[in-house]
N, C-alpha and C positions, 0 to 999 in steps of 0.2 A: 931317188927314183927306183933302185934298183929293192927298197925296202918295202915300197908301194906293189910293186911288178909280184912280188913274194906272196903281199896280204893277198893281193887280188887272186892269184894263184891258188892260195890254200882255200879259201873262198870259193873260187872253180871248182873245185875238186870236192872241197864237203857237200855241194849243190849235186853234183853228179852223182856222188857215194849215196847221199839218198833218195836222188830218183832212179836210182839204179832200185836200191832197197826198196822205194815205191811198185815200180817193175814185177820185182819177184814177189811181193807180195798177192799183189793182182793176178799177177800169172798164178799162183797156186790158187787162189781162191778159184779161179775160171777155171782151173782144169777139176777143181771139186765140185761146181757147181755143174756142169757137164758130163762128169761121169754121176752126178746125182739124177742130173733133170732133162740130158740131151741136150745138143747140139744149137736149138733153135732157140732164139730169145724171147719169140711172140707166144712158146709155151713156158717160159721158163723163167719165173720170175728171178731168181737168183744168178742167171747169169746176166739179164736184164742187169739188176745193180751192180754185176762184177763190173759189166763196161760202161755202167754211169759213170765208175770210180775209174775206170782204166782213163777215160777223157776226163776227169777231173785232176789227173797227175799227169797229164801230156803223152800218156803213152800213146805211142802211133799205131793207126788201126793194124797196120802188117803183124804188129807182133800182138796183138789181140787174137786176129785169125790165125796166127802162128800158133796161139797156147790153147787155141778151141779144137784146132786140127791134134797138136802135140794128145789134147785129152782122149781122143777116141782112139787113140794107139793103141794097140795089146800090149807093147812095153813101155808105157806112160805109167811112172810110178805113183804106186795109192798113197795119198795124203791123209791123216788122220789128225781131226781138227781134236786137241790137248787141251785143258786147262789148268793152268800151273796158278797156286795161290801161295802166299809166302808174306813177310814182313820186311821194310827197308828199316834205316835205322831211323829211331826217335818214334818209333811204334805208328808206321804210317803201311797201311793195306795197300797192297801190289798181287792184281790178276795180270798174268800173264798168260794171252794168247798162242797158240802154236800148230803148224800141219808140215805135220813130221811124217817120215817114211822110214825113221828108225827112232824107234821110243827111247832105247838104250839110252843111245849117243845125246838126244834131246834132255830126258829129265837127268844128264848126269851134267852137262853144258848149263842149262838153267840152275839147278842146284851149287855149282861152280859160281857162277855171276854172283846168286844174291850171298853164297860166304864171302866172295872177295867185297862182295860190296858193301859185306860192313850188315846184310841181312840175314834170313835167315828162310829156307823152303818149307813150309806146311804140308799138312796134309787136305785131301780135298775137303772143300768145306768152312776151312778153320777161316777163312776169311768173306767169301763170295757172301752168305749171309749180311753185309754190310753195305751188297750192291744191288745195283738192279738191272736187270739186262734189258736196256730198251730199242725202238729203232731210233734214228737220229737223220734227220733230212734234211740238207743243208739250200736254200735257196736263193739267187739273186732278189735282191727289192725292186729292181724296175718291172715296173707295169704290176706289182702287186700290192696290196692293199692287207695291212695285219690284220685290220678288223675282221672282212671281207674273209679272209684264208680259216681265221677260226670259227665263221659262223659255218662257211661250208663245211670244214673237215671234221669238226668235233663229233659229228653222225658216222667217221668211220675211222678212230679210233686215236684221235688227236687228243694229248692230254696237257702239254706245256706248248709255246709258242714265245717264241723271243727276240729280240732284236742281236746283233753280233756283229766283229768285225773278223775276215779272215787275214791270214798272214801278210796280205799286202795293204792293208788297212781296208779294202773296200767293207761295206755295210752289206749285210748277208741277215735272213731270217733263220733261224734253227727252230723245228721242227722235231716232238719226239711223239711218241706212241709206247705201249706195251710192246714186248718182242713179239707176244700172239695178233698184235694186230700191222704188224708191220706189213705182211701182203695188202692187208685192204688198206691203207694210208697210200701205199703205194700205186695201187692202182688208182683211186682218187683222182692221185695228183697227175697219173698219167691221161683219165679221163679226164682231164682240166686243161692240157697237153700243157700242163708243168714240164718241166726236166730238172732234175735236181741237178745243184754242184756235185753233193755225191748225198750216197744214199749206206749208212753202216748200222750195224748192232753194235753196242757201245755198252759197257756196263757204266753207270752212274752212281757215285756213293749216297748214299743216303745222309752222309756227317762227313764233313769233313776235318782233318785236324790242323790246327792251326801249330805254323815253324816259325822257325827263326830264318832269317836269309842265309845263315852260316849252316845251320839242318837243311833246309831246301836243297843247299850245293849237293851237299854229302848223297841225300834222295836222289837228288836228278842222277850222280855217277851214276850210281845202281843203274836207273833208267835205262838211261844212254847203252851201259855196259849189255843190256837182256835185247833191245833195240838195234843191239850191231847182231846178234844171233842172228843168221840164217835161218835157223828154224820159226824166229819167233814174228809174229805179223803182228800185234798190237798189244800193249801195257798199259792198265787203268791205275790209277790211284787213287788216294783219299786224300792225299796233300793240298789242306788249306791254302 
């Protein structure tokens, strides 16, 4: 019993670790899309999708309006959105995300991760080539129609359309676009009074490379390891 009580425990705890990390993530994006775009949602599409995403990971609206407020501070510190490119081991491309308020501290932290983890940090360039920066729009199935969603949307800027399951097995549609057409996809959907699970820019590889389940482990530490940063909000791969 008392073995059980432990798993279930640790369990707890990694659930919380990252919706805690979900948390900070959202909250930095909404205080960059606010000191980008102002305050109001109904002008501002990017804070629009910060709090699709903040209700897409349970955050409670107080602390929504807590990081809207927090952003129109004069001592709300400036985030500057990074990207960090680099290699994991077994020759698999890894973009790393980041909104940092001290570059320093950030590209010597990321650079740390991928030596420990067995990679190696690039310079800009040496990998993004391999991706694509698109939108990505994740939606429930009920009451929508695939066929129906791509004859409407492909007039504004819809280019794949897929079926999917999300983390608790439910059936989800994904939805991508170019990164230039993500405002008008989005509006789209919201003139359809869609609401998305959530709504991101996502780099996509172009190829992917194909591992071994004993490489994949070794890849994911990396992951994991740049994933626990504080500074870093999202890591792509090319891992088959």
């Amino acid at each position: 019993m008392g073995r059980i009580f432990e798993v279930r425990k640790a369990t707890m705890f990694a659930r919380w670790d990252r919706m805690a990390k979900q948390f900070t993530r959202v909250g930095k994006e909404i205080v960059i899309a606010v000191k980008a775009g102002g305050s109001d949602p109904n002008t501002n599409p990017a804070l629009r999708r910060c709090m699709q995403n903040a209700k897409s990971v349970n955050m409670p609206k107080e602390r929504v309006e807590a990081a809207i407020k927090r952003a129109l501070g004069k001592d709300t510190s400036n985030y500057d959105e990074i990207l960090y490119e680099g290699y994991a081991p077994h020759g698999v491309a890894i973009l790393v995300e980041t909104a940092t308020d001290n570059h320093v501290r950030t590209v010597a932290n990321v650079k740390s991760h991928f030596t420990k983890g067995g990679g190696s940090l690039g310079n800009s360039g040496s990998v993004s080539f391999q991706f694509k920066k698109m939108g990505v729009f994740k939606l429930n199935t009920a009451g929508q129609s695939i066929e129906d969603l791509e004859l409407e949307l492909i007039d504004f800027g819809l280019e794949e359309l897929g079926e999917s399951t999300d983390e608790n097995g439910n059936e989800i549609f994904v939805l991508r676009c170019a990164f230039t057409d993500f405002g008008n996809l989005q509006k789209a959907l919201e003139d359809r009074n869609i609401t998305p699970i959530s709504a991101e820019l996502e780099w996509i590889p172009g190829t992917t490379v194909p591992v071994t389940d004993a490489q994949a482990e070794d890849i994911s530490k990396l992951i994991e390891r740049l994933e626990q940063d504080d500074d870093v909000t999202k890591v792509f791969h090319n891992m088959g």
